[in-house]
C-alpha positions as CSV (number, residue, x, y, z in Angstrom):
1,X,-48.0,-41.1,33.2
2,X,-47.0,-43.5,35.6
3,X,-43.2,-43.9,37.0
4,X,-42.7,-46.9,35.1
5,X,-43.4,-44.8,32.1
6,X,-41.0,-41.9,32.6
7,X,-38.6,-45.0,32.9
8,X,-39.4,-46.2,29.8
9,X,-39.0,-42.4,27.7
10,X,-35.8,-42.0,29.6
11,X,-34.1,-45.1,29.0
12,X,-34.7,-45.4,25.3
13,X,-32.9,-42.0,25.0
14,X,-29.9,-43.5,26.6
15,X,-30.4,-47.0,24.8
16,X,-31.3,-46.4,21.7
17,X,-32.4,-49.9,21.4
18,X,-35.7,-51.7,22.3
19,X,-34.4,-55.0,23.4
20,X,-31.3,-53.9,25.2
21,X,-33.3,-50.6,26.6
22,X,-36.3,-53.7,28.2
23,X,-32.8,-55.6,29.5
24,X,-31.7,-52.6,31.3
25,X,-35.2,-52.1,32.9
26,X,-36.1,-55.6,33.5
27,X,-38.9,-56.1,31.2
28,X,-39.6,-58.4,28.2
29,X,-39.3,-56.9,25.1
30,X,-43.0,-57.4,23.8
31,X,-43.8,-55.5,27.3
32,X,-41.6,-52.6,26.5
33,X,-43.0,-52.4,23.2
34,X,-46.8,-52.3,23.9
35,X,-46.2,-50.3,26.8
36,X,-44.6,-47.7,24.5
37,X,-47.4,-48.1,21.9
38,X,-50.3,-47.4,25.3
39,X,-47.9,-44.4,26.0
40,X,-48.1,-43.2,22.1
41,X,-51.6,-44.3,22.2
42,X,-52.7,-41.8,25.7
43,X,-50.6,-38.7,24.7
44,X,-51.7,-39.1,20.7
45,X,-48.1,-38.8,19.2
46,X,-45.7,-41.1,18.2
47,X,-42.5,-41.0,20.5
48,X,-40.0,-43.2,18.5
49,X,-39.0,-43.9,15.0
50,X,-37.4,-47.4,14.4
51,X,-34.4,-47.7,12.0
52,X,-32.6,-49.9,10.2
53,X,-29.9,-49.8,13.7
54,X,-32.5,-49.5,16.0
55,X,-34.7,-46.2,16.9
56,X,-34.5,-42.9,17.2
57,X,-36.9,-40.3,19.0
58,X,-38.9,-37.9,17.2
59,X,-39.1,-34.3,18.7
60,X,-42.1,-35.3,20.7
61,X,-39.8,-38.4,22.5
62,X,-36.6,-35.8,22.4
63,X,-39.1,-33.4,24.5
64,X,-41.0,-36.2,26.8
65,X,-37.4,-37.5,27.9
66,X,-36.5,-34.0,29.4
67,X,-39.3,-33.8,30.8
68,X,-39.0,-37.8,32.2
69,X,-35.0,-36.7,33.6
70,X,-36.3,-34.2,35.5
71,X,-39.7,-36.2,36.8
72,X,-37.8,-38.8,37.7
73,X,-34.9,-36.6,39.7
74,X,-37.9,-35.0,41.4
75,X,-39.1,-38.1,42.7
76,X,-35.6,-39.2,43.4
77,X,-35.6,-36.7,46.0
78,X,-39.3,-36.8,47.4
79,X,-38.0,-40.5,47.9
80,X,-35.1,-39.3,49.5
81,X,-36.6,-36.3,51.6
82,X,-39.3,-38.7,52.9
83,X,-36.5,-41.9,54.2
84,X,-34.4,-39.1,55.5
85,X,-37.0,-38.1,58.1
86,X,-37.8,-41.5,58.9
87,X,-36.2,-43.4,62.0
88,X,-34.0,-45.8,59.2
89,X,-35.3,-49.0,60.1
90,X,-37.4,-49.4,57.1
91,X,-37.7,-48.6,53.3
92,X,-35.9,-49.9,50.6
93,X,-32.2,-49.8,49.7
94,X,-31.1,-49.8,45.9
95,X,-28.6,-51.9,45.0
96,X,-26.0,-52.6,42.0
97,X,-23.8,-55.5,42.0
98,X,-21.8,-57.5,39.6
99,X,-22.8,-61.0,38.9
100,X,-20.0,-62.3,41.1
101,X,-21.3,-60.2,44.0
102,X,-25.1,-61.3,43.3
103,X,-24.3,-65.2,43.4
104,X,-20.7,-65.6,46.1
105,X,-20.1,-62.8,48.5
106,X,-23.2,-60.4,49.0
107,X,-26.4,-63.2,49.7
108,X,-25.5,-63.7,53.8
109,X,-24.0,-60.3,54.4
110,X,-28.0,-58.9,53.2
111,X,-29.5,-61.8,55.3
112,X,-27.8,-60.5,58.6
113,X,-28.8,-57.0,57.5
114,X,-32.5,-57.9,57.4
115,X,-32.0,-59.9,60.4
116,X,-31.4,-56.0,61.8
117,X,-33.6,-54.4,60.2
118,X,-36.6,-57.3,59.1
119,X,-38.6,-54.1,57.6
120,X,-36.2,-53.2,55.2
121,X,-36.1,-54.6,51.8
122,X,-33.8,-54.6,48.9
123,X,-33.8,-53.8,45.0
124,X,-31.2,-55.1,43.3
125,X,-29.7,-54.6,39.9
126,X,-26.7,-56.7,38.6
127,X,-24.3,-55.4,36.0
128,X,-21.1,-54.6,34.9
129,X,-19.1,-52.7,36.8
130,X,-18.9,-49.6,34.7
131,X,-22.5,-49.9,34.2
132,X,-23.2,-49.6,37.9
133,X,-20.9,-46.4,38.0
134,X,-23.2,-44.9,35.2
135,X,-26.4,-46.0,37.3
136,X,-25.0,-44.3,40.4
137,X,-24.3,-41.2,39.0
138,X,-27.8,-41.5,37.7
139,X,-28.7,-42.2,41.4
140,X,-30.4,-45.2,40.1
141,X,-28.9,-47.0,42.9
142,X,-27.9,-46.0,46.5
143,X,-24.9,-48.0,46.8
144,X,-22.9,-50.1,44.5
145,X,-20.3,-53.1,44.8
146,X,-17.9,-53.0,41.9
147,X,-14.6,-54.2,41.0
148,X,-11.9,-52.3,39.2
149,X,-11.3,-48.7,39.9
150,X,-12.9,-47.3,42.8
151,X,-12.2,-43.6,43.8
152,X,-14.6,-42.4,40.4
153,X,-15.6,-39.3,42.2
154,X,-17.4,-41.3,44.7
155,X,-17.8,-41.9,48.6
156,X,-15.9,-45.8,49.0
157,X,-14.7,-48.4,50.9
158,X,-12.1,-51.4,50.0
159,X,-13.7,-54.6,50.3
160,X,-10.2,-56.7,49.0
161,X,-8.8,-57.9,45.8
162,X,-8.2,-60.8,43.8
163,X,-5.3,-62.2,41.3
164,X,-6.0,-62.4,37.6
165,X,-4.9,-65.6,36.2
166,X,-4.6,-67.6,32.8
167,X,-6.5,-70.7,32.2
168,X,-5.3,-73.2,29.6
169,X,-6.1,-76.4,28.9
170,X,-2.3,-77.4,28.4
171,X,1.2,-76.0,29.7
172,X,1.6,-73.1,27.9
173,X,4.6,-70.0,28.5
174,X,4.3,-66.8,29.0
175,X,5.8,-65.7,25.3
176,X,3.9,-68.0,23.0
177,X,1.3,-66.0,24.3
178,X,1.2,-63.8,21.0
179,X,1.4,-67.0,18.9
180,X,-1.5,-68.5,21.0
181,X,-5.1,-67.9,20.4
182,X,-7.0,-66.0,22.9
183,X,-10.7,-66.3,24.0
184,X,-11.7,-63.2,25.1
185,X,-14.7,-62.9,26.8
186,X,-14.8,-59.5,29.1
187,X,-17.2,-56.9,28.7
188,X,-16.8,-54.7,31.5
189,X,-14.3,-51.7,30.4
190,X,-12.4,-51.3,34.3
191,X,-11.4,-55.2,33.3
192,X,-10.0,-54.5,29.8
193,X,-8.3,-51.9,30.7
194,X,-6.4,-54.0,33.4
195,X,-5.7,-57.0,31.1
196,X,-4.6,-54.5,28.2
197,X,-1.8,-53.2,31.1
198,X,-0.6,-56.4,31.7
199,X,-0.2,-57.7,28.3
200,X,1.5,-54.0,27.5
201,X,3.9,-54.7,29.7
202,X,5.1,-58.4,28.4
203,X,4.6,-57.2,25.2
204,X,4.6,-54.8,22.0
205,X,2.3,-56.9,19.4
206,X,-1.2,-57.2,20.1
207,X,-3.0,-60.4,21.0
208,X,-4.1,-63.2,18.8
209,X,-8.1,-63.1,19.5
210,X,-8.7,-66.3,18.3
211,X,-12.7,-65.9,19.3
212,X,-15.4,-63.9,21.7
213,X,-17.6,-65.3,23.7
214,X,-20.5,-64.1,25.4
215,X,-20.1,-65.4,29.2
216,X,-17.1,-66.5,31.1
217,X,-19.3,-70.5,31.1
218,X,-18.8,-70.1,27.6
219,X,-15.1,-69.1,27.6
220,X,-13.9,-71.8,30.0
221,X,-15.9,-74.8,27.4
222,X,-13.7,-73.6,24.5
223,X,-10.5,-73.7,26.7
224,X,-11.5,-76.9,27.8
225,X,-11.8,-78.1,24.4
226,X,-8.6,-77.1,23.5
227,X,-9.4,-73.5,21.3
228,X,-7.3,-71.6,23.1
229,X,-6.7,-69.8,26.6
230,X,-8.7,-67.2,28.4
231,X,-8.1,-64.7,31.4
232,X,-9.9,-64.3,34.4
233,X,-10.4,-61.8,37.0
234,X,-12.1,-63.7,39.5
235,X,-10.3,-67.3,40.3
236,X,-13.2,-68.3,42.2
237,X,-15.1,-68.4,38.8
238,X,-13.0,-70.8,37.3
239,X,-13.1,-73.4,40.2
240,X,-12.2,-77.3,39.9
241,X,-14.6,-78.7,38.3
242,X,-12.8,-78.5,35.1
243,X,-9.3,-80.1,34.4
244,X,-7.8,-76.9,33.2
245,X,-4.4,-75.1,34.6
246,X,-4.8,-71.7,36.1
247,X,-1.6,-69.6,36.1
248,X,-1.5,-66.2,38.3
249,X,-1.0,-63.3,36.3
250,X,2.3,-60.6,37.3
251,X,3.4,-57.6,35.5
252,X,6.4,-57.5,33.9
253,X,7.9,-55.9,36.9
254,X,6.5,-59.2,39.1
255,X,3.9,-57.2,40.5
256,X,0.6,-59.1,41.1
257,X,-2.5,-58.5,38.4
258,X,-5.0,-57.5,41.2
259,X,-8.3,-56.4,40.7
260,X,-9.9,-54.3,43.8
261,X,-13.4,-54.9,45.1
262,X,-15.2,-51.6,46.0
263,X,-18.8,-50.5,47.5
264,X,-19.1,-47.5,46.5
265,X,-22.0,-44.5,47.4
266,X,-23.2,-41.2,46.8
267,X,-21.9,-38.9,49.9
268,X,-25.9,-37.3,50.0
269,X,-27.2,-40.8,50.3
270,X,-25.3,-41.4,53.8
271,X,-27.6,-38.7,54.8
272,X,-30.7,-40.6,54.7
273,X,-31.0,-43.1,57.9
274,X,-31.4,-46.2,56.0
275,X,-28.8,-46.2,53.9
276,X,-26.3,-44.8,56.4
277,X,-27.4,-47.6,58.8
278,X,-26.7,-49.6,55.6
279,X,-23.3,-48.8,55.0
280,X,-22.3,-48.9,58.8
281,X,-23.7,-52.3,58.3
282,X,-21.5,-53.4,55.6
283,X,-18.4,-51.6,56.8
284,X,-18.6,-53.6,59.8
285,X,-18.7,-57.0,57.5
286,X,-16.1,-55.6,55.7
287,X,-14.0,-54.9,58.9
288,X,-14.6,-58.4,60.1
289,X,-13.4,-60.1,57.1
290,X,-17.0,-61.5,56.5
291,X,-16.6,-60.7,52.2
292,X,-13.2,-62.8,52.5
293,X,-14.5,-65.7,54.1
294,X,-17.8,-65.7,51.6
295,X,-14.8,-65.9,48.9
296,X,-12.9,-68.3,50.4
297,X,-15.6,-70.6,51.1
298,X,-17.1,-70.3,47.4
299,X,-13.7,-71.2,46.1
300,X,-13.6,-74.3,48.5
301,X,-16.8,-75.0,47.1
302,X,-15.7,-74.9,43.4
């Protein structure tokens, strides 16, 4: 069996679920599915039962995904053994980002990195922020830029922070917010818990969730069209280009709603010459102010 399919055992025991286990691994569905069915097909026993709520594994797949966990850690540290002997300027660097990170701040500082180091290359996985902290301590990834809580056991550095706000499409104050309905949108736990400490200490009723949606695009059309208000953690997000008010979020105590930015490591990873020359990389655009400008800019540009 090949790497990609250790991947494949491993991640439907964690994601019991075909087409959210092929999301997580970057494939199509249909892939995933006849890859599993080659891998059934080469070993001559069936892996995975599907169920009415998605699948489960059979002893067999229970058996094979041990076995994938611990091929996977050993190659995890051939990989790692191997770039730590090397000089650092080449190999590839893992890394997990949020959506916001992938599309505003992250693009030039990897350009000038590569500009550095033009034999390096990069893998990189977007996802939610507490998704990314699961990946890491999978070492999945060698270094990831979050937002929300930082410390999480792990090696970090403060890249800044930014003001939640509320977007309506018409004046609105602060306590017809329980009468008012909400869209809420956020998936990513670090955020609710956040917005669930603000709104906790304004008020002792829950919120009126008026309706979910799926993307913060999505969120920002119903506001527009009247449905109801959202909250954001990222102004920059919600830009100009809509007619919409944005209103900075305080606690009750008049303290600022911020949200940190972190990129976050492994401590073992620093040891390996790439990724150390990596991180000294980013700690110097981090140290420059580089990040805030890249934000500043994209929210002159929305």
């Amino acid at each position: 069996m090949d790497e990609a399919s250790w991947k494949i055992i491993a991640e439907l025991r964690r994601t019991p679920n075909v087409t959210r286990a092929a999301e997580r691994l970057f494939m199509s569905q249909p892939n995933l599915s006849k890859k599993l069915q080659s891998i059934e097909a080469a070993l001559g026993v069936r892996l995975v039962l599907r169920t009415s709520k998605g699948i489960s594994l059979t002893p067999e797949g229970n058996y094979l995904a041990d076995e994938a966990e611990q091929m996977l850690a050993k190659l995890m540290d051939i990989r790692r053994n191997l770039l730590r002997l090397g000089s650092g300027t080449s190999g590839t660097v893992r890394l997990g980002m949020t959506n916001g990170f992938a599309r505003h701040l992250l693009p030039p500082c990897l350009r000038r990195f590569q500009q550095a180091y033009p034999e390096a290359a990069f893998d990189i996985a977007t996802d939610i922020s507490d998704g990314l902290v699961r990946r890491l301590e999978r070492s999945e990834i060698h270094v990831g830029f979050i937002r929300g809580e930082g410390e999480n056991g792990f090696e970090h550095a403060l890249i800044g922070s930014e003001q939640a706000c509320l977007v309506h499409a018409a004046p609105i104050a602060l306590e017809a917010l329980p009468q008012t309905p909400q869209i809420a949108y956020l998936s990513d736990p670090f955020a609710r818990r956040l917005v669930k400490r603000w709104w906790q200490s304004h008020f002792h009723v829950r919120p009126l969730i008026g309706m979910r949606a799926n993307h913060g695009d999505t969120c920002l059309e119903m506001i527009a069209n009247g449905l109801g208000y959202g909250i954001f953690l990222a102004p920059n997000f919600v830009g100009q280009s809509r007619q919409l008010y944005s209103t900075p979020l305080h606690f009750a105590d008049g303290q600022p709603v911020l949200r940190k930015a972190w990129m976050i490591w492994r401590r073992e990873f620093s040891e390996i010459p790439l990724i150390r020359n990596f991180l000294d990389h980013m700690k110097g655009e981090i140290a420059a102010g580089l990040l805030a400008q890249a934000q500043t800019l994209e929210r002159s540009r929305a």
